[in-house]
N, C-alpha and C positions, 0 to 999 in steps of 0.2 A: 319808617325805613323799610319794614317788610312789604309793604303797598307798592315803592318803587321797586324794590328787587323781583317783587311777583310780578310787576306790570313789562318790564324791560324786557326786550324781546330777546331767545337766546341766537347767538350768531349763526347762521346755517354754515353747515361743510361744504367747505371747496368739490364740483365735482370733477377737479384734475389733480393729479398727483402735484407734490411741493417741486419746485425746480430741482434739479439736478436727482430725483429719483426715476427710475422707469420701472417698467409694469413688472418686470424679471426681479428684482430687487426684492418689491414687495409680495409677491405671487408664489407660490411650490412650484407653480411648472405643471410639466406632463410625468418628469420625474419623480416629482411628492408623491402624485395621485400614484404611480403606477408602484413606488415604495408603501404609501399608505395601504393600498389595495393588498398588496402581497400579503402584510403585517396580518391585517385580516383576514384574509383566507388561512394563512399558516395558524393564527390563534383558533378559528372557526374547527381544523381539523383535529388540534391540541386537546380542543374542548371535547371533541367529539370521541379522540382516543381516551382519554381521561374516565369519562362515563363508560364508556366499556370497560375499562379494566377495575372501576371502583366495582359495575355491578357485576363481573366476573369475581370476584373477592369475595361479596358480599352471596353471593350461590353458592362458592363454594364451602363459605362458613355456616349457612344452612343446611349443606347436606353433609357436613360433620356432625351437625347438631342434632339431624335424622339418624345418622350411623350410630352415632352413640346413643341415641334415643333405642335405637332397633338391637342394641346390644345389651339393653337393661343398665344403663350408665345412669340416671339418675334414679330406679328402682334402688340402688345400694345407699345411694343417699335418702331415703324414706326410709329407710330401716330402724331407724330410732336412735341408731349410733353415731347420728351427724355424720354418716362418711369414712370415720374413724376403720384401720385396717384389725381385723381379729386376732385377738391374741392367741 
């Protein structure tokens, strides 16, 4: 039974549309593309704002990290008092 179903040839595709479809039907158009496109570029610029302002964030939490560094901020924590404030 697998010998015939491997040997049987499978039916090639029609290369016309079924009757009563036209090519608008099944097609986007000039429309799609020019909606797809848009889609794209607007996501492409999103993406682009996105990264700028994560690594605007992440600079400016490095140079707190410096400031505080440059103010002796974690020299009070090696103090031996875990950070602890002085009585």
């Amino acid at each position: 039974m697998l010998l015939v179903l491997a040997t049987t040839p499978a039916p090639s595709p029609s290369p016309s549309l079924r009757p009563g479809l036209s090519e608008d039907q099944v097609t986007p158009g000039t429309w799609g593309f020019i909606l797809t496109a848009f889609i794209v570029v607007l996501t492409t610029f999103l993406i682009v704002d996105m990264v700028r302002r994560i690594r605007r964030v992440r600079y400016r939490a490095q140079a707190e990290e410096a400031r505080l560094a440059a103010e002796g901020g974690p020299d009070a924590e090696a103090d031996g008092d875990g950070g602890a404030a002085t009585r």
